[in-house]
VODOMAR-473637 format. One record per residue (C-alpha): residue in one letter; residue number from 1; x, y, z. Coordinates in nm, 4 decimals. Layout:
BEGIN
   residuo   num          X          Y          Z
         a   NUM          X          Y          Z
...
This chain:
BEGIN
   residuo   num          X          Y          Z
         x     1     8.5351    14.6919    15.5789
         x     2     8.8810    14.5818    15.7196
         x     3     8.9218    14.2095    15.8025
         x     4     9.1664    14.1984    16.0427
         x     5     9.2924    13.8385    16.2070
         x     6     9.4845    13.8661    16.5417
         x     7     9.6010    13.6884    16.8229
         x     8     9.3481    13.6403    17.0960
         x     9     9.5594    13.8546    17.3509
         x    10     9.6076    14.1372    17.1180
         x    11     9.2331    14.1794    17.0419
         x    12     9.1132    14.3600    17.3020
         x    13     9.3555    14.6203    17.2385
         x    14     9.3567    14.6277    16.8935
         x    15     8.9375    14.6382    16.9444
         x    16     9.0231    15.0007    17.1404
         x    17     9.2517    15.1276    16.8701
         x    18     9.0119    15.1064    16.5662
         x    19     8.7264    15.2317    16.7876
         x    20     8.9277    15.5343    16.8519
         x    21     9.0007    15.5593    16.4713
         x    22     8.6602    15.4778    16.4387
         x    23     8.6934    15.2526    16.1638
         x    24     8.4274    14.9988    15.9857
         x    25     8.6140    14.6504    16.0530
         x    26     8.5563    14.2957    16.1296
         x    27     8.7297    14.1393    16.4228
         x    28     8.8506    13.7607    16.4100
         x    29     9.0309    13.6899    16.6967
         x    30     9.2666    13.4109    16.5571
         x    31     9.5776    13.2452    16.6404
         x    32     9.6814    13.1751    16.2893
         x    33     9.5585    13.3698    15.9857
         x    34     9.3448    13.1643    15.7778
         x    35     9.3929    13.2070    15.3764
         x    36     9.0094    13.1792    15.2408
């Protein structure tokens, strides 16, 4: 699984672009990336 954090404008594309590549991943849409 491939936690990705991203700018709120970028997610929709970057949503499109691992469902092409049909990847398993976890979207955050984020302003910041958090460190957990």
């Amino acid at each position: 699984v491939v936690l990705l954090t991203r700018p709120l404008a970028q997610s929709i594309n970057l949503q499109s672009l691992l469902d092409e590549a049909s990847l398993e991943y976890v979207l955050f849409p984020a302003i910041e990336i958090n460190k957990v």
